[in-house]
C-alpha positions in Angstrom: 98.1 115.7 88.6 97.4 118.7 90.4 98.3 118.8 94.0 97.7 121.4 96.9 100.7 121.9 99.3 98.6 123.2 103.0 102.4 124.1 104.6 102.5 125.5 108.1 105.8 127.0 107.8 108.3 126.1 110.6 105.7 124.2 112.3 107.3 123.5 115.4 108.1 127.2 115.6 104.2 128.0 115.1 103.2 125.2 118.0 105.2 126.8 120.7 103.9 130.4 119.5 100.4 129.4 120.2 101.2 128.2 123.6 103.2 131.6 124.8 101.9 135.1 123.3 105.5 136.4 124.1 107.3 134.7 122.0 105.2 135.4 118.4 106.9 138.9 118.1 110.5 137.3 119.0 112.8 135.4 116.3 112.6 132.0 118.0 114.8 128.3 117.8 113.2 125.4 118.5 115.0 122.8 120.3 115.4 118.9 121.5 116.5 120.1 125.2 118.1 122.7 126.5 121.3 120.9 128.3 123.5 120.0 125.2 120.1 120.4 123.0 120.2 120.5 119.1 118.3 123.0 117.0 115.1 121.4 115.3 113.3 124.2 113.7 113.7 128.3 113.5 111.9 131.1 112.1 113.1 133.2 108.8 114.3 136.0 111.6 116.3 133.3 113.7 117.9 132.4 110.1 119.0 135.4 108.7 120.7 135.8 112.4 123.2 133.1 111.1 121.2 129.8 113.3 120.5 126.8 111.5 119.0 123.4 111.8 121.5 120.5 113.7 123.3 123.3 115.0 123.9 122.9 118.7 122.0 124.9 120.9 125.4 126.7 122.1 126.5 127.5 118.7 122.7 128.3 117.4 122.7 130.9 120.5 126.1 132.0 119.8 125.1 133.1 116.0 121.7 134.4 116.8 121.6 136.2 120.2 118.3 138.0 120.2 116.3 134.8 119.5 114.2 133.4 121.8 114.7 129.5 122.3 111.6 127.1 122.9 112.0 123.2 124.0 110.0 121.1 121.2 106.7 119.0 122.4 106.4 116.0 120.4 103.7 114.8 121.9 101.0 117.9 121.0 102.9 118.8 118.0 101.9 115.6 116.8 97.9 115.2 118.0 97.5 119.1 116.5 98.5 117.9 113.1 96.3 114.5 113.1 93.7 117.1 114.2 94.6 119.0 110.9 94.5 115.9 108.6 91.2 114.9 109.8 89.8 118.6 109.1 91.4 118.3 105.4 90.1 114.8 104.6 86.8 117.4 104.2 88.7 119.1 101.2 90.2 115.7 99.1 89.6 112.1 99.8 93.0 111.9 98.9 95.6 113.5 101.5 99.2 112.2 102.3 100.9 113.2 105.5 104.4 114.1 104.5 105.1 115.0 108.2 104.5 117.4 110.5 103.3 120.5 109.1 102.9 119.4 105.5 100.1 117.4 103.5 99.7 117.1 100.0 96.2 116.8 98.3 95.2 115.6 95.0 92.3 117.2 93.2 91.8 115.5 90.4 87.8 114.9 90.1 86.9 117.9 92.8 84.9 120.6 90.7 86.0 124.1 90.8 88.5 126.2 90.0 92.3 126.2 90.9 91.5 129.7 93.1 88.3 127.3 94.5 90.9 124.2 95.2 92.8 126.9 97.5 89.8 128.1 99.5 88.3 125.0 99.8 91.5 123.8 101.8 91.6 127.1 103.8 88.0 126.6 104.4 88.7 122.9 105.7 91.8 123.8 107.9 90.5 126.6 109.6 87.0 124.7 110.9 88.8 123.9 113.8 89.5 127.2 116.1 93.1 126.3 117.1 94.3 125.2 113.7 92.8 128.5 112.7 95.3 130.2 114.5 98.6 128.8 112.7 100.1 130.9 109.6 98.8 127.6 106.2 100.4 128.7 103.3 98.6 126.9 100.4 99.9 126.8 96.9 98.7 124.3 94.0 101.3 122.9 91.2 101.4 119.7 89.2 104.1 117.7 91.4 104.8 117.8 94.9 108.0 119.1 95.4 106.8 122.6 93.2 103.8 122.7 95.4 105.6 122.4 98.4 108.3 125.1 97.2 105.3 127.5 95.7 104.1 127.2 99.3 107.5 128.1 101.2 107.5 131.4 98.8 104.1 132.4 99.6 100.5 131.7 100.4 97.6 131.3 97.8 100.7 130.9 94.8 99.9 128.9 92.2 101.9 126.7 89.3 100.3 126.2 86.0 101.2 122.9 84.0 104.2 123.7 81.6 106.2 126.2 84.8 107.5 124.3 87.1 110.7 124.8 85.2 110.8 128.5 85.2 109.3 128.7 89.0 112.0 126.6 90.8 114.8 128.1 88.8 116.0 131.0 91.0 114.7 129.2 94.8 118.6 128.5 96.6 119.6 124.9 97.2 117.9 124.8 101.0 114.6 124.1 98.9 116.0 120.4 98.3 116.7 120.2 101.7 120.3 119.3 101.3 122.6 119.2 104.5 124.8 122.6 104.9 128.2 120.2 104.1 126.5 119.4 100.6 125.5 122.6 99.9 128.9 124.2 100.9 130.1 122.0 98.5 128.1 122.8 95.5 128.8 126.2 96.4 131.9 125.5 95.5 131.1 124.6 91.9 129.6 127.9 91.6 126.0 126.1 92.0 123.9 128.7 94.4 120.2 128.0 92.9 118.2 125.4 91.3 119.0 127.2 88.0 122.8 126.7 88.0 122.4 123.1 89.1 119.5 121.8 86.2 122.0 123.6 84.1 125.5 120.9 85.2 125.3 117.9 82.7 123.5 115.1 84.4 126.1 112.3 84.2 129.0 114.0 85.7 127.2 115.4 88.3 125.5 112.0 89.3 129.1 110.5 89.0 130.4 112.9 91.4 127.9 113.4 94.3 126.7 110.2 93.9 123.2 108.3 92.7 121.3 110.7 95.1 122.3 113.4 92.9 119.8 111.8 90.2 116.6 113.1 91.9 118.2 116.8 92.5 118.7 117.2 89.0 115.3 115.9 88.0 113.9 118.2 90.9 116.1 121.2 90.0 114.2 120.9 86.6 110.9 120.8 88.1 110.2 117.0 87.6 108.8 115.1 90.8 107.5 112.0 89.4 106.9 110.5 93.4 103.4 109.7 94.2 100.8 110.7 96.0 100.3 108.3 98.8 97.4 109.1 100.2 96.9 108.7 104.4 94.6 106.1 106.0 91.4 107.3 106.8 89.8 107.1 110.8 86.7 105.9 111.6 87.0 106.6 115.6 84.3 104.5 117.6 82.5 106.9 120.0 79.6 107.0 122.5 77.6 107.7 119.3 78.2 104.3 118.2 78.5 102.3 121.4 77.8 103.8 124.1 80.9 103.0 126.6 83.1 104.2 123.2 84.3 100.3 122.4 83.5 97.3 120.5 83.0 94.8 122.7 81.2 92.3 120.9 82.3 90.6 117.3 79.2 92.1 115.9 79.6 95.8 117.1 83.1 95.6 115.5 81.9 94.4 112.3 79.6 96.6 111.9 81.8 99.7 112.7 83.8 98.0 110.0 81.5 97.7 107.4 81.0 101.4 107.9 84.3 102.1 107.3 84.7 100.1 104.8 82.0 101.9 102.7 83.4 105.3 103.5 87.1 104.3 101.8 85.1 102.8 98.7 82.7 105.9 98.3 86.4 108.2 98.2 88.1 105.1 95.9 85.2 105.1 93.5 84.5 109.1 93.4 88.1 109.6 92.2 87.5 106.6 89.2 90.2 104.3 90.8 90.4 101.0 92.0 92.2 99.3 95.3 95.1 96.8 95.2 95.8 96.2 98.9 94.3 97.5 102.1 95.9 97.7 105.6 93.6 97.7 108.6 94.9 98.8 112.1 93.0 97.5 115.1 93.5 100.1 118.1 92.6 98.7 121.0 91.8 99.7 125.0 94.9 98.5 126.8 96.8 100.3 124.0 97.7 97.4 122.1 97.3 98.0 118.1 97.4 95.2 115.7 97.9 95.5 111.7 96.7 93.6 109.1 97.9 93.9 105.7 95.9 92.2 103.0 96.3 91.8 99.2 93.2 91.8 97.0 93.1 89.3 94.0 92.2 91.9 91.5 91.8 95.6 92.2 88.3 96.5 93.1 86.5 99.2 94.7 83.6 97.3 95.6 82.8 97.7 99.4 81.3 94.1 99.8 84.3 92.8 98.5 87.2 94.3 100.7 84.2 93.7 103.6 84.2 90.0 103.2 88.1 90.2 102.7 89.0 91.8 105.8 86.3 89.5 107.9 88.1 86.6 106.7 91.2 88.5 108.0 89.6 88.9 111.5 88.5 85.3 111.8 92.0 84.1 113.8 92.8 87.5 114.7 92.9 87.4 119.0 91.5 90.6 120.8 92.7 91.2 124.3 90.6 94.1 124.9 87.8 96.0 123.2 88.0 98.0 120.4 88.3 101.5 120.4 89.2 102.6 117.3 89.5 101.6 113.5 91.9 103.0 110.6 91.9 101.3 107.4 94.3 102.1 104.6 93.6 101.9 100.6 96.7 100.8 99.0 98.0 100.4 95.5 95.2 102.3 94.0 95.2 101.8 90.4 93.3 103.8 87.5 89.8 102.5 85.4 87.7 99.5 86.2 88.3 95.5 86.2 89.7 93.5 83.0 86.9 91.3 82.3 87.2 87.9 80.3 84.9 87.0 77.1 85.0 83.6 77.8 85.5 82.8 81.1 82.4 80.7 82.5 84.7 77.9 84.1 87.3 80.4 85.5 87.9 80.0 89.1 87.2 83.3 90.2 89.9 85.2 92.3 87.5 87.6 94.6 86.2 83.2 96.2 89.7 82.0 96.1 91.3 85.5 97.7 88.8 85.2 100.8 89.3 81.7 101.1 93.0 81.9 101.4 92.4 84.5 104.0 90.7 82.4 105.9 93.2 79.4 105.5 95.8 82.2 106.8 93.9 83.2 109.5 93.6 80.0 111.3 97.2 78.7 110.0 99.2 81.8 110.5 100.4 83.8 107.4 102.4 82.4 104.4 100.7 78.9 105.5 99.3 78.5 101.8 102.1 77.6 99.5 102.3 76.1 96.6 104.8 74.0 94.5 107.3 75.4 91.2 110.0 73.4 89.6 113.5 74.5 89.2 116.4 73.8 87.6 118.6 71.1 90.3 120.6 68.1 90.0 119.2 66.1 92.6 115.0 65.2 93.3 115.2 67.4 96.2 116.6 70.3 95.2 113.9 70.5 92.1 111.2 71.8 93.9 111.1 75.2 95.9 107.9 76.1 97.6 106.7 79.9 97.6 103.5 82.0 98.7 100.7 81.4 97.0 97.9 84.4 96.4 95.1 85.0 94.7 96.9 86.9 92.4 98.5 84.1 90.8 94.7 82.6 90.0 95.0 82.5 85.7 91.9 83.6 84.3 92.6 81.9 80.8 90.0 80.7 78.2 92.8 77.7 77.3 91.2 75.5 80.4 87.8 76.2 78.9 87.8 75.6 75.3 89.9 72.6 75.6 88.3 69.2 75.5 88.5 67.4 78.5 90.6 64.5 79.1 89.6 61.0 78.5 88.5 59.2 81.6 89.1 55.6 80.6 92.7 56.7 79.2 94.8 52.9 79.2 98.3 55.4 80.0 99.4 57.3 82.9 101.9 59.1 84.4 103.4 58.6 88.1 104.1 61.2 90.3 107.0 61.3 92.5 106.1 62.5 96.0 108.9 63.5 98.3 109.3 62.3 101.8 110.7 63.3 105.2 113.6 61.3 105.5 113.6 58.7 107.7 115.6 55.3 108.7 114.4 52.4 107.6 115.3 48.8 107.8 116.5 47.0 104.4 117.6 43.3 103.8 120.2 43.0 101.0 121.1 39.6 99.0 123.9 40.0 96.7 124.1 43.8 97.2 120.3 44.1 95.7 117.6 45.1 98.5 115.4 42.1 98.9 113.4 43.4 102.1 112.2 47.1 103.3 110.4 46.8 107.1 110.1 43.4 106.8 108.1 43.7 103.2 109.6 41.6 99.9 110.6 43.5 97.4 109.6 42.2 94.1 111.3 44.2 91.7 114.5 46.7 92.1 115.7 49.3 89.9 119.2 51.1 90.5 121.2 52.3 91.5 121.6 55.6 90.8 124.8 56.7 92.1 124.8 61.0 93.3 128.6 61.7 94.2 129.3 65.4 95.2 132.5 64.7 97.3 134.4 65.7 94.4 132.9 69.1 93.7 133.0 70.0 97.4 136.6 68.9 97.6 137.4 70.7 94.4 135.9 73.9 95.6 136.9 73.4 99.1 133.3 74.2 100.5 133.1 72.2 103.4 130.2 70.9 104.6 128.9 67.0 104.2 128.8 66.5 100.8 126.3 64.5 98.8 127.4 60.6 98.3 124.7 58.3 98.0 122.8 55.6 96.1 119.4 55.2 95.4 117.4 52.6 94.3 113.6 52.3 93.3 111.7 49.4 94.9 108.2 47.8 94.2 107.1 46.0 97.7 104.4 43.3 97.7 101.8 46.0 99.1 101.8 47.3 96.1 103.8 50.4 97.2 106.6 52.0 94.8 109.2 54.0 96.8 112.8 54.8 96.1 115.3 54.5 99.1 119.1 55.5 99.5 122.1 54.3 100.5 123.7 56.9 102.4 126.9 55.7 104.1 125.8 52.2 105.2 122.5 54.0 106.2 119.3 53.5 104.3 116.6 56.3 104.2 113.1 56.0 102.5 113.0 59.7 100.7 109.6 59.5 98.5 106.8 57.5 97.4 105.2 57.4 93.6 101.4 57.9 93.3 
């Protein structure tokens, strides 16, 4: 997969440079606060001083005299980078934010050349003047993590499939971003670069430093199997849309959404991929944002689709203020089209049942569909456990199709047990047998079943009331069949049979 590292080196260092001109000529250490402040970033001068990251700001000081020392602002640091990632969604459709100062890009189905992939993401960083001014190294590889590390060493550097290997081997330990204690300690071992560490036999070294250690060696090799997950792309509603700059209105809103919508399936489908989930945030004017995650039956990248999914979403979905803006997310992205069935006229089909469970979850609340599945249990009511049910689990077999249906005149049947709340109920007895329930006859009794769990929960000493109970089934004059229990000189009705 190749992937383009856009690295701002030290970014919080670069943000406070563009603010002060004094300071870009200075080694410099970024930190928290300045009253009993930690260090959170330095340049390459302020490290060779002896200053490192989680130092205190006295000892940081201490170690590096000549350095300059800047307090960190969240705040911009942060809105300067979204401003980046917006300016690079112009390069790939496909950008993750691995935090401030670093995005990965997949370019897999973007023409050119990798020395094209490079300038193209130049090109797209430095449209906006400010980000212009910050030092992007950009390097391409086949994983992240040699990217990332082809991008520390220098700019335009670039991987080819079949290196990785031979690039990370001499880069020190700092490019796994280990803490100092861990990296003292490996020094220890003799282990000073990625060389001497792929080199230490893999199940002692896991064994010793822990399961951790795992994804170091594999990374020490060159081996980053972690996926590119890919940002959620921003539609922001503006006076070009609306005027005032919010949705007011359900229809203004849906129709900023189908826009979106059609934007994330245009980048879904370019890349030849297909959508599993999507995860839509809702930002609204008195600040409140509201998320909602939904699950496609079956990966798609039709826009109508995840449209009519997402409106189903929306149906229950309470707005206390308008709109303002709209991010929507494409998760689980898979490779190739959709499985199709030969025979599958009857099927029920999972796109009608997904959007109708939406809507059963919008007005219910979420997890409000469930459905039953047997278990393994010694009494009735521990045999049944209830779970979520999706689209998902929808079968799209032939087997319901082909087969011949089922008699409709068939003499034999089967009754199903239906389980009740428990409640109290009045029962006559005559000669221990129940001749009455509420005041109805019983014609025919069968029982009783004896369940007797005092003895386990004694033996085990669990506590707890235990199970000790008999139950009987009972056919009333109505016409009703329903099994009641004894439960210490208490009688329950606990289900019914249909």
């Amino acid at each position: 997969m190749p992937t383009v590292c856009a690295l701002v080196p030290a970014y919080k260092v670069a943000v406070a440079r563009l603010g002060t001109a004094a300071l870009r000529e200075r080694a410099l250490i970024v930190a928290d606060r300045l009253e009993r402040g930690h260090v959170l970033a330095l340049d390459e001068a302020a490290y060779a001083l002896g200053a490192r990251e989680g130092m205190t700001l006295v000892q940081a000081a201490a170690c590096a005299r000549e350095a300059a020392i800047a307090v960190d602002d969240p705040v911009r640091g942060r809105a300067l980078w979204e401003r980046a990632l917006d300016a690079l969604d112009a390069a790939s459709p496909l950008v993750e934010d691995a935090g401030d100062g670093c995005a990965f890009l997949e370019m897999r189905g973007i023409a050119g050349s990798a020395q094209e992939w490079l300038a193209r993401v130049r090109a797209a960083f430095a449209s906006d003047p400010e980000l212009a001014r910050l030092p992007l190294h950009v390097a391409l590889a086949p994983n992240k993590f040699v990217a990332r590390a082809a991008a520390l060493v220098r700019d335009q550097n670039i991987v080819h499939p079949s290196e990785e290997r031979a690039f990370v081997a001499p880069l020190p330990l700092r490019f796994l971003e280990l803490d100092r204690a861990t990296i003292e300690r490996l020094e220890l071992f003799g282990v000073t670069n990625l060389r001497t560490l792929a080199a230490l036999p893999h199940g002692p070294f896991v064994r010793r430093f822990g399961p951790q250690a795992a994804r170091w060696h594999a990374l020490a090799g060159g081996i980053d199997g972690t996926p590119l997950v890919p940002r959620a792309r921003r539609l922001t509603i503006d006076r070009s849309l609306y005027g005032e700059g919010t949705a007011e209105r359900e229809d203004q809103l849906l129709f900023a959404l189908r826009t979106l919508v059609g934007f994330v399936a245009e980048d879904i489908a370019l890349l030849g991929k297909r959508c599993g989930a999507l995860r839509l945030h809702l930002e609204c004017e008195d600040g409140e944002c509201i998320v909602l995650a939904t699950v496609l039956a079956q990966p798609t990248a039709q826009p109508g689709t995840m449209f009519d999914l997402l409106r189903a979403r929306l149906e229950g979905t309470i707005l206390r203020s308008p709109v303002t803006g709209l991010r929507l997310a494409a998760e689980r992205l898979e490779e190739g089209g959709a499985e199709l069935s030969l025979f599958a006229g009857r099927d029920p089909d999972p796109e009608i049942v997904g959007i109708a469970l939406a809507r059963l979850e919008a007005a219910l609340g979420p997890h409000a569909t469930l459905r039953a599945r047997v278990v393994p249990g010694n009494r009735f009511e521990s045999r049944v456990a209830y779970e979520p049910f999706t689209a998902a689990e929808v079968a799209r077999s032939t087997r319901a199709a082909l087969a011949p249906a089922a008699p409709r005149d068939s003499q034999t049947g089967t009754l199903a047990y239906r389980m009740l709340a428990r409640r109290a109920i009045e029962v006559r007895l005559n000669a221990g047998r129940p001749i009455s329930v509420d005041a109805r006859a019983v014609l025919e009794v069968a029982g009783p079943w004896r369940a007797d769990e005092a003895w386990w929960t004694t033996a085990l000493e669990t506590g707890g009331h235990p199970i000790q109970n008999d139950a009987y089934d009972v056919l009333l004059d109505d016409g009703a069949l329903i099994r009641i229990i004894n439960d210490h000189a208490t009688w329950y009705l606990c289900g019914s049979y249909d």
